[in-house]
One Martini backbone bead per residue (centre of mass of N, CA, C, O) as a GRO file, in nm:
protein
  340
    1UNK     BB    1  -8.450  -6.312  -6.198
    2UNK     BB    2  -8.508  -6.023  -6.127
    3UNK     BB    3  -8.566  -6.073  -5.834
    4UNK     BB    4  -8.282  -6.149  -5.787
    5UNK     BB    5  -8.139  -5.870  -5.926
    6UNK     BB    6  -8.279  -5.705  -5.694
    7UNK     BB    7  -8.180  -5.817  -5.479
    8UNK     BB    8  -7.841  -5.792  -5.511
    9UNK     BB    9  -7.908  -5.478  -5.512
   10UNK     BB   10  -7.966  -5.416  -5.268
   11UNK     BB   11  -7.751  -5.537  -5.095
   12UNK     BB   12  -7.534  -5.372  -5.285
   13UNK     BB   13  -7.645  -5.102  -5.153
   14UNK     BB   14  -7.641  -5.203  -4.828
   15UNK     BB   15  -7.344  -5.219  -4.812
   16UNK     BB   16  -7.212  -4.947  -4.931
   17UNK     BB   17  -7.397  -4.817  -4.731
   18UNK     BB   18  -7.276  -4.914  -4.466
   19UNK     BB   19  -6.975  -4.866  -4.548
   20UNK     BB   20  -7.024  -4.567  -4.558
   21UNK     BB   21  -7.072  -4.526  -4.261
   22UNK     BB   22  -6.843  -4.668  -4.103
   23UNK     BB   23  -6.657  -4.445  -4.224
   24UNK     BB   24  -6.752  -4.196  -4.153
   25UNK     BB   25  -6.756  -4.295  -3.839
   26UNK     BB   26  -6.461  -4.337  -3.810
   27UNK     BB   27  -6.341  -4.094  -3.883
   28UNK     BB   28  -6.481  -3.913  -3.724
   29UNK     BB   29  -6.376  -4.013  -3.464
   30UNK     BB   30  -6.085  -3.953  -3.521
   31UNK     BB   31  -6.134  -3.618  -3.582
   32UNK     BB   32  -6.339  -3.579  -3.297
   33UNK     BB   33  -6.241  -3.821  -3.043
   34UNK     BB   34  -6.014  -3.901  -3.053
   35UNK     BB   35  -5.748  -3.948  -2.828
   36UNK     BB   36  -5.420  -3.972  -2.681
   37UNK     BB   37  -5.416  -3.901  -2.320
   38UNK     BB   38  -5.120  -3.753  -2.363
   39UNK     BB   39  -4.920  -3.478  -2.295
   40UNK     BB   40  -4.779  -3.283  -2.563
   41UNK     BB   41  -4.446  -3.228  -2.697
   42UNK     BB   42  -4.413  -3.038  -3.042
   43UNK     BB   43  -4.192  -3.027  -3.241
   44UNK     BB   44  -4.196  -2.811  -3.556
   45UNK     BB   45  -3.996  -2.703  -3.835
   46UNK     BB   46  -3.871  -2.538  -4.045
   47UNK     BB   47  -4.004  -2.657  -4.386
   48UNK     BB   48  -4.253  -2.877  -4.278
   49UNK     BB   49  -4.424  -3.059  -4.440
   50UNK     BB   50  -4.749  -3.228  -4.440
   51UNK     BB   51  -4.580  -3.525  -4.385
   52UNK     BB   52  -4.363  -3.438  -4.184
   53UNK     BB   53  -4.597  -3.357  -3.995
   54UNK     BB   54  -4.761  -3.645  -3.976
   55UNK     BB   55  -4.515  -3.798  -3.841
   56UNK     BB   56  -4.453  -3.633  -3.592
   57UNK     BB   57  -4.749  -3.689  -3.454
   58UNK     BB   58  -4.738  -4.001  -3.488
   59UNK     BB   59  -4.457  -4.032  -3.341
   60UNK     BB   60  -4.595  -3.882  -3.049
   61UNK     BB   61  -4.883  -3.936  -3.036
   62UNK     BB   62  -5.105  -3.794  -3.142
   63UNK     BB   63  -5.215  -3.923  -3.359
   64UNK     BB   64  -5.308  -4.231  -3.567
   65UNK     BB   65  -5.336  -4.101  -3.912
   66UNK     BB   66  -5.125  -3.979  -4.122
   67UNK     BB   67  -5.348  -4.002  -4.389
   68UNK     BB   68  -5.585  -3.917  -4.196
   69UNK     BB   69  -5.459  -3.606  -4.178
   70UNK     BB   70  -5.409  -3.551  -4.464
   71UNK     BB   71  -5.713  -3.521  -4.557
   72UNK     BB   72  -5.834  -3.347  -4.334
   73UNK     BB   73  -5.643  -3.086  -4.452
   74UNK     BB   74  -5.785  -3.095  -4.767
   75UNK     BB   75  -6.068  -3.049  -4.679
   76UNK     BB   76  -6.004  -2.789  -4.533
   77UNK     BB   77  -5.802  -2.582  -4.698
   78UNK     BB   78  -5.495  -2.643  -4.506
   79UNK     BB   79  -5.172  -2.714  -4.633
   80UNK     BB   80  -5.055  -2.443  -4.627
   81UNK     BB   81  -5.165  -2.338  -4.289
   82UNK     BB   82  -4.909  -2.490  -4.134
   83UNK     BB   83  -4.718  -2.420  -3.857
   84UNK     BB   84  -4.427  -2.358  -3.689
   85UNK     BB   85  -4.367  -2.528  -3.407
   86UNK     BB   86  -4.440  -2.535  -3.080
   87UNK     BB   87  -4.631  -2.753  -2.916
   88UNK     BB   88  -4.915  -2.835  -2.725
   89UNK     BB   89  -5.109  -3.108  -2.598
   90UNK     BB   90  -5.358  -3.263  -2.518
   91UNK     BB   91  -5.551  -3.523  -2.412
   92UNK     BB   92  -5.841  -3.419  -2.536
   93UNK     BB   93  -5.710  -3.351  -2.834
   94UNK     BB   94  -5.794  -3.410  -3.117
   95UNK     BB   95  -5.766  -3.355  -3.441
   96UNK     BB   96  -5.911  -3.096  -3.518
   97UNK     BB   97  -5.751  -2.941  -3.322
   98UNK     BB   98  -5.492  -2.961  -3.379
   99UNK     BB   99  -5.533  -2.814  -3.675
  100UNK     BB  100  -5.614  -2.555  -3.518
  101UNK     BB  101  -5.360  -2.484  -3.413
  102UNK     BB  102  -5.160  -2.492  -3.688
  103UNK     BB  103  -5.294  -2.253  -3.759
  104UNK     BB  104  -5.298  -2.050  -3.583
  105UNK     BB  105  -5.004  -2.075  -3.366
  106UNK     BB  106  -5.011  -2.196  -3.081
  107UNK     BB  107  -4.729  -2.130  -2.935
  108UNK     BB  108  -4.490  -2.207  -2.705
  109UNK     BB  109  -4.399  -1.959  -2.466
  110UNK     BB  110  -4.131  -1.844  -2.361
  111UNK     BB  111  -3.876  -1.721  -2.095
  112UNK     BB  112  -3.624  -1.484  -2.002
  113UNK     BB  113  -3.338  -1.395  -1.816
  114UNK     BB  114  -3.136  -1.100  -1.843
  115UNK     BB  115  -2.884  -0.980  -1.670
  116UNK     BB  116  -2.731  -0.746  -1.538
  117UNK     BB  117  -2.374  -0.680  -1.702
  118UNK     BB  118  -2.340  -0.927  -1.922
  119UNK     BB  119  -2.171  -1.029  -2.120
  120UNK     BB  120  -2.190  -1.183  -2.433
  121UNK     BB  121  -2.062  -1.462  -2.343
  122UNK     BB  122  -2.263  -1.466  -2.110
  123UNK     BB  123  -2.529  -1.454  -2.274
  124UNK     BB  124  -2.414  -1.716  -2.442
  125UNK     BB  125  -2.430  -1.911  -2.265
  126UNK     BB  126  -2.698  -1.925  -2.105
  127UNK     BB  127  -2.881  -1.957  -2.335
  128UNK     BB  128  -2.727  -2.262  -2.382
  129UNK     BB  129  -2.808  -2.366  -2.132
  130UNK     BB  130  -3.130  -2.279  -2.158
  131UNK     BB  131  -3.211  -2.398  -2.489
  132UNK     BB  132  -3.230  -2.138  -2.702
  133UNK     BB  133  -2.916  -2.129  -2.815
  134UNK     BB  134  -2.604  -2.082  -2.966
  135UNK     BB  135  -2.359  -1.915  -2.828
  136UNK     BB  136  -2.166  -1.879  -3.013
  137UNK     BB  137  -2.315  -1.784  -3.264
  138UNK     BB  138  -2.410  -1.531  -3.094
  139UNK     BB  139  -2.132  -1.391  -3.073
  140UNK     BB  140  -2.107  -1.393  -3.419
  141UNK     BB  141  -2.300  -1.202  -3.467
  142UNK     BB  142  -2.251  -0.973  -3.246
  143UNK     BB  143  -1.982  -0.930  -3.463
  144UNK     BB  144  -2.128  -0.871  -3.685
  145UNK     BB  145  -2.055  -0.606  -3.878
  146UNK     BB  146  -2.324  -0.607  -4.087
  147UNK     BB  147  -2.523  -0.619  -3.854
  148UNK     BB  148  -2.399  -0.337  -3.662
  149UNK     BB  149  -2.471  -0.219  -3.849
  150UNK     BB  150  -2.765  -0.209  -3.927
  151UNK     BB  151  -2.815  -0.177  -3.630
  152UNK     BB  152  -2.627   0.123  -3.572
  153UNK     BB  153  -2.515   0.283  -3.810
  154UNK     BB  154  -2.227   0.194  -3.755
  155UNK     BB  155  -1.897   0.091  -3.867
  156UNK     BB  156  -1.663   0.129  -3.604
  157UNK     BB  157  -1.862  -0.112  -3.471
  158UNK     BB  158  -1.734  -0.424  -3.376
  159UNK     BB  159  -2.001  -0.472  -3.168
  160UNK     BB  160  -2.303  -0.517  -2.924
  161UNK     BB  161  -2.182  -0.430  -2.692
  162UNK     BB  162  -2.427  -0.335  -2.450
  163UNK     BB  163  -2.689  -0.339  -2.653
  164UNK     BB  164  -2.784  -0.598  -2.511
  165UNK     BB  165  -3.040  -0.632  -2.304
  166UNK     BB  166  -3.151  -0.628  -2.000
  167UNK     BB  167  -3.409  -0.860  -1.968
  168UNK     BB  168  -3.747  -0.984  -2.048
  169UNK     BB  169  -3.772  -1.249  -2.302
  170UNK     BB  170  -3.994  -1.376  -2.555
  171UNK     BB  171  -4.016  -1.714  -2.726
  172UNK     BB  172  -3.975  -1.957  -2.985
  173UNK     BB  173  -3.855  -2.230  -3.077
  174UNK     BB  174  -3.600  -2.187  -3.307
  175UNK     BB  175  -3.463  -1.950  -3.245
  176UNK     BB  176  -3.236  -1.741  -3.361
  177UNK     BB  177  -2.978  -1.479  -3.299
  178UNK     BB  178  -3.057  -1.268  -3.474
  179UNK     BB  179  -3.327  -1.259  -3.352
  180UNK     BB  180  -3.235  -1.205  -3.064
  181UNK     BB  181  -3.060  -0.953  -3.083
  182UNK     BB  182  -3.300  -0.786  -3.224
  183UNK     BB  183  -3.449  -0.755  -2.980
  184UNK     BB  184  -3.257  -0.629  -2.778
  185UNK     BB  185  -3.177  -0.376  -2.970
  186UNK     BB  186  -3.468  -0.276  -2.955
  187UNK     BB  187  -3.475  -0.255  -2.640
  188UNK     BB  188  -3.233  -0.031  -2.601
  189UNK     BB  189  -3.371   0.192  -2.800
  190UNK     BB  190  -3.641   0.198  -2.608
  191UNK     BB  191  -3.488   0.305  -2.358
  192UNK     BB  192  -3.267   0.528  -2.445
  193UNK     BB  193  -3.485   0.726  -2.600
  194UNK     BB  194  -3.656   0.758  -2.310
  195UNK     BB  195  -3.409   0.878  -2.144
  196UNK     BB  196  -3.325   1.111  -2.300
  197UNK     BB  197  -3.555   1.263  -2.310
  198UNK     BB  198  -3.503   1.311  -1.963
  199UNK     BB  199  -3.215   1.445  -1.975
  200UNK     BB  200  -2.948   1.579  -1.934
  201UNK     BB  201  -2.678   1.755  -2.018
  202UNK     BB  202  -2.428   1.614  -2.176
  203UNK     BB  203  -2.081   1.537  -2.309
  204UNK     BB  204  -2.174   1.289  -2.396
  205UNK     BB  205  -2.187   1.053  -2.638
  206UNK     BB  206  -2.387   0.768  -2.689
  207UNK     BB  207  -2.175   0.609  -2.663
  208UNK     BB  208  -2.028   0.666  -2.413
  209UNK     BB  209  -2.283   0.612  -2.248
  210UNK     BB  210  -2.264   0.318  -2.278
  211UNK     BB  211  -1.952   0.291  -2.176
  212UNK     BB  212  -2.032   0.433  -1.867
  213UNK     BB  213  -2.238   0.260  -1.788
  214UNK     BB  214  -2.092  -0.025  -1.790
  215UNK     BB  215  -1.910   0.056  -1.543
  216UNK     BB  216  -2.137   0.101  -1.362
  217UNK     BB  217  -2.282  -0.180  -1.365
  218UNK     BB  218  -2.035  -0.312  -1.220
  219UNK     BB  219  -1.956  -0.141  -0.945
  220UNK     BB  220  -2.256  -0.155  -0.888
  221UNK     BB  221  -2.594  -0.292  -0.737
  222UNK     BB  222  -2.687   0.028  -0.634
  223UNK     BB  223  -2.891   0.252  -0.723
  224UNK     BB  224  -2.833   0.501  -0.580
  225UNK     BB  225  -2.503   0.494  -0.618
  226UNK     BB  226  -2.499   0.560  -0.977
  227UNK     BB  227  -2.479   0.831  -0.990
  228UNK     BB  228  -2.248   0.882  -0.808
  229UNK     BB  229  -2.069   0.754  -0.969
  230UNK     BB  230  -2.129   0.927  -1.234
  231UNK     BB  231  -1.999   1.146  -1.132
  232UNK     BB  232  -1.664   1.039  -1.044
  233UNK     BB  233  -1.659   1.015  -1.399
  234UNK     BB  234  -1.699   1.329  -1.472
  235UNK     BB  235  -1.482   1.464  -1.291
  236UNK     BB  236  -1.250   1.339  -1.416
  237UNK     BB  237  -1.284   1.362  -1.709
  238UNK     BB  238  -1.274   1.723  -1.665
  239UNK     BB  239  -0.944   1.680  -1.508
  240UNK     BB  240  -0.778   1.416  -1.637
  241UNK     BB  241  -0.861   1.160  -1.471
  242UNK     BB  242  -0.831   0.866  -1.412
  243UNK     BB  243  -1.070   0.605  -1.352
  244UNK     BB  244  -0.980   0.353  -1.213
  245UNK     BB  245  -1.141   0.052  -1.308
  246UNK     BB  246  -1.161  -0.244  -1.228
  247UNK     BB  247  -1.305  -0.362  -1.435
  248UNK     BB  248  -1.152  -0.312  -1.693
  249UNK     BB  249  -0.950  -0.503  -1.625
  250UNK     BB  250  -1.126  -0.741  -1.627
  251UNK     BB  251  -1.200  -0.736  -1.922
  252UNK     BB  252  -0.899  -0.698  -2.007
  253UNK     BB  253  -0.820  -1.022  -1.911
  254UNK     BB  254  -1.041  -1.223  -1.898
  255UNK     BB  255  -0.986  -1.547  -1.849
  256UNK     BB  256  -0.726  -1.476  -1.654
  257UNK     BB  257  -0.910  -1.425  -1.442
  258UNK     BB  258  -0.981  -1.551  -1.085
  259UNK     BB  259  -1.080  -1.304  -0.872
  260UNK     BB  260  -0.806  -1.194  -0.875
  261UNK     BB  261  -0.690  -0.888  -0.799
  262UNK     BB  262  -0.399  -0.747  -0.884
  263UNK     BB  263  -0.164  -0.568  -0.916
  264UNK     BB  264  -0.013  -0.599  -1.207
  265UNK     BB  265  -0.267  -0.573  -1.342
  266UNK     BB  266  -0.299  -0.248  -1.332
  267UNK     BB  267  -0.054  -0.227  -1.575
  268UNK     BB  268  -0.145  -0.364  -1.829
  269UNK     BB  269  -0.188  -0.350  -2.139
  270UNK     BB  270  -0.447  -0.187  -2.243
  271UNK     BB  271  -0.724  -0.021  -2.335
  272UNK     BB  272  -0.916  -0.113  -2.090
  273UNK     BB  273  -0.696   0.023  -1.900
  274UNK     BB  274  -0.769   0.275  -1.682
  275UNK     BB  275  -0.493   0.320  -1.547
  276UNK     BB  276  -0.317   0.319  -1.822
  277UNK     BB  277  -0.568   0.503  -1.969
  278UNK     BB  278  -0.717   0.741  -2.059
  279UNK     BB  279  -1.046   0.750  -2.032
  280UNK     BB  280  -1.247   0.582  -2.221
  281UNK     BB  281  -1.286   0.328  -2.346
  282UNK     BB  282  -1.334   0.122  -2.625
  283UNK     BB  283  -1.558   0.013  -2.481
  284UNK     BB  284  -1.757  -0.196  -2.335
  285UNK     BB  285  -1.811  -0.430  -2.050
  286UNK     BB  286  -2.116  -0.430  -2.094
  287UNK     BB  287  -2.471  -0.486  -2.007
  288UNK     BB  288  -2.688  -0.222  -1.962
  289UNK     BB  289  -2.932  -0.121  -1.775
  290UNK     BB  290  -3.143   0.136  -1.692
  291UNK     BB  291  -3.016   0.283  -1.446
  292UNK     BB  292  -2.711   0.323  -1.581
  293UNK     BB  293  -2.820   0.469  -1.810
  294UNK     BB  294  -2.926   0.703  -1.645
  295UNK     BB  295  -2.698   0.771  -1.482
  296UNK     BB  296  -2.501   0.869  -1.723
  297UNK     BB  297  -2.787   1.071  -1.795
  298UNK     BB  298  -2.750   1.153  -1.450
  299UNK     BB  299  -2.581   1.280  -1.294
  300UNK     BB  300  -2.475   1.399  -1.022
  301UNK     BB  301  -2.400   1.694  -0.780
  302UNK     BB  302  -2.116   1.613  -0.721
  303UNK     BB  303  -1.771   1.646  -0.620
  304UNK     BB  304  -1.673   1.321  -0.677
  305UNK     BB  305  -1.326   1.141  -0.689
  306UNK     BB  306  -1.431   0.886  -0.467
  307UNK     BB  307  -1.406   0.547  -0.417
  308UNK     BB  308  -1.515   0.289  -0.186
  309UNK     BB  309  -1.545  -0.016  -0.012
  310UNK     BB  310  -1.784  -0.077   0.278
  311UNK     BB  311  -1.847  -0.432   0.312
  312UNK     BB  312  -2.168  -0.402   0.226
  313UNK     BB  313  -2.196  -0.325  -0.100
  314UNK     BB  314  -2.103  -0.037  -0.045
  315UNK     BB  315  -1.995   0.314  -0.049
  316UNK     BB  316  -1.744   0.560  -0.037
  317UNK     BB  317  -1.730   0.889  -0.044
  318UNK     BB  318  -1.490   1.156  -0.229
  319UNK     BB  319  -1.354   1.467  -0.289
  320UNK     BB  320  -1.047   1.386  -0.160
  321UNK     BB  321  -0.788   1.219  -0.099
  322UNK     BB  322  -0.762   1.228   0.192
  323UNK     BB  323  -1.020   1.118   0.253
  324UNK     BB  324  -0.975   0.860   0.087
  325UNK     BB  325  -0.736   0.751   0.279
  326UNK     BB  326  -0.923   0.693   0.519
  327UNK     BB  327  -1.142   0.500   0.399
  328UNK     BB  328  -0.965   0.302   0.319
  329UNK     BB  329  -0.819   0.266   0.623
  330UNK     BB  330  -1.070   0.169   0.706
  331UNK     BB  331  -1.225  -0.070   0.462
  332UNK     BB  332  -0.893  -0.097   0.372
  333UNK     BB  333  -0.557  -0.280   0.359
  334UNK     BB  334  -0.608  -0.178   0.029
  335UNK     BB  335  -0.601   0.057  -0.199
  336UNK     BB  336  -0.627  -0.107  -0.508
  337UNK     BB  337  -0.951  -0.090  -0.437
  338UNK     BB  338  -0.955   0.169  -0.541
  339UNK     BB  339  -1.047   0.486  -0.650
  340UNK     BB  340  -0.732   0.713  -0.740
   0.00000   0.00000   0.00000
């Protein structure tokens, strides 16, 4: 009877013993051997605890037991550690590896690129073509009060407009309008603030410089001719006379512009039309790149109060009104697109 009862026990001790290294080595195996085969993009939103990052992972086929993944997460641990965002999964990342990515935070990092020149809501078309964020949400944050006083310290500022720098920047999946607001505007600021420490003396406040970038910005888009134009809206401004710039009646058309700008248009009552109020508009028109904010904080030395489109994309400037109707009935048949 004892020989029967050590054998039962050997035997049940060597089942034991089998089954947990059975276990042992599936574990090992799934934790550290297992692969998916194929090249994962997997995003985890913020707020998602270690139960719904394992069901997302095992939906997306990264991993293949749940269970056993949240225990290997417990094992390590890891469950307070394991961050949101985008990940990239290799085909031959294991679930350590795996793991490995999630608490390091090894998210996928984007880039875009934002042109200059473009108004808020074509900044927000942008993102939201190029699935970055909610155009609108951007456009409402943008104009937001409390938001525009934090970032510029101004309440009197009732938009970004101008502000939002353009630029290449990096972001990953999930940013929200805010963020990359302050993103922008944090680039705007060290890029201006840059360029005024090595500028000249101007009698322009820094508001008013950032809306005459705006509309040298939109004027050429040949770096040399910046300061030229820079240069024939401080002399008009210094002699009272109107700027009588296309792009400002162009942006305050809004939607009604159609690309063809008439006469008619350059009449239109709007604080934004420099042909009928005097001065600089009250607010930019654009948001202006690194040359045109440099032009604006360094006109050129030249007496130029007129310039015309020399169609090749470049312009013919001038002194006096008489050099300027020359030039207009040279490269154009109305001059109602010179600045006059």
């Amino acid at each position: 009877m004892r020989l029967f009862r050590k054998r039962v026990f050997y035997i049940g001790t060597g089942v034991i013993v089998a089954f947990l290294v059975l276990v042992f080595f599936w574990f090992t195996y799934l934790v550290y051997f297992y692969q998916s085969g194929k090249e994962k993009e997997v995003y985890i939103p913020k707020g998602t605890g270690l139960k719904g990052i394992a069901h997302i992972l095992r939906e997306s086929g990264v991993i293949k037991d749940e269970r056993l993944f949240i225990a290997y997460v417990f094992l390590r641990g890891k469950h307070g550690g394991l961050r949101a965002g985008e990940y990239r999964f290799l085909a031959t990342d294991s679930m350590a590896k795996v793991v490995e990515k999630l608490v390091r935070g090894e998210v996928i990092i984007r880039k875009i690129t934002i042109p200059e020149g473009l108004n808020m809501y074509e900044i927000g078309e942008l993102l939201e073509r190029k699935g970055v964020l909610s155009g609108k949400e951007f456009v409402r944050k943008a104009r937001d009060r409390e938001l525009v006083k934090d970032l510029l310290g101004d309440p009197s500022i009732d938009s970004l407009e101008g502000y939002l720098f353009p630029d290449t920047y990096f972001y990953t999946k999930g940013i929200t309008p805010e963020e990359f607001i302050r993103m922008m505007v944090s680039r705007f600021k060290q890029v201006y603030t840059s360029l005024k420490s090595s500028s000249k003396a101007v009698e322009l406040g820094d508001r008013e410089i950032v809306v005459l970038a705006s509309i040298i910005e939109k004027e050429t888009a040949i770096d040399s001719e910046r300061p030229l134009i820079s240069a024939v809206f401080y002399n008009r401004l210094r002699r009272g006379m109107k700027l009588q710039s296309d792009p400002t009646v162009i942006y305050a058309l809004g939607d009604r512009f159609d690309g063809n700008l008439k006469k008619e248009h350059l009449q239109i009552k709007n604080s934004y039309n420099t042909y009928v109020v005097s001065g600089l508009p009250p607010g930019p028109i654009a948001n202006p790149g690194r040359e045109s904010l440099k032009a604006a904080l360094n006109p050129a030395d030249v007496d130029y109060l007129y310039f015309v489109a020399d169609g090749s994309g470049a312009h013919h400037f001038s002194s006096n009104y008489k050099d300027h109707l020359k030039a207009v009935n040279r490269y154009q048949k109305q001059p109602s697109q010179a600045v006059d």
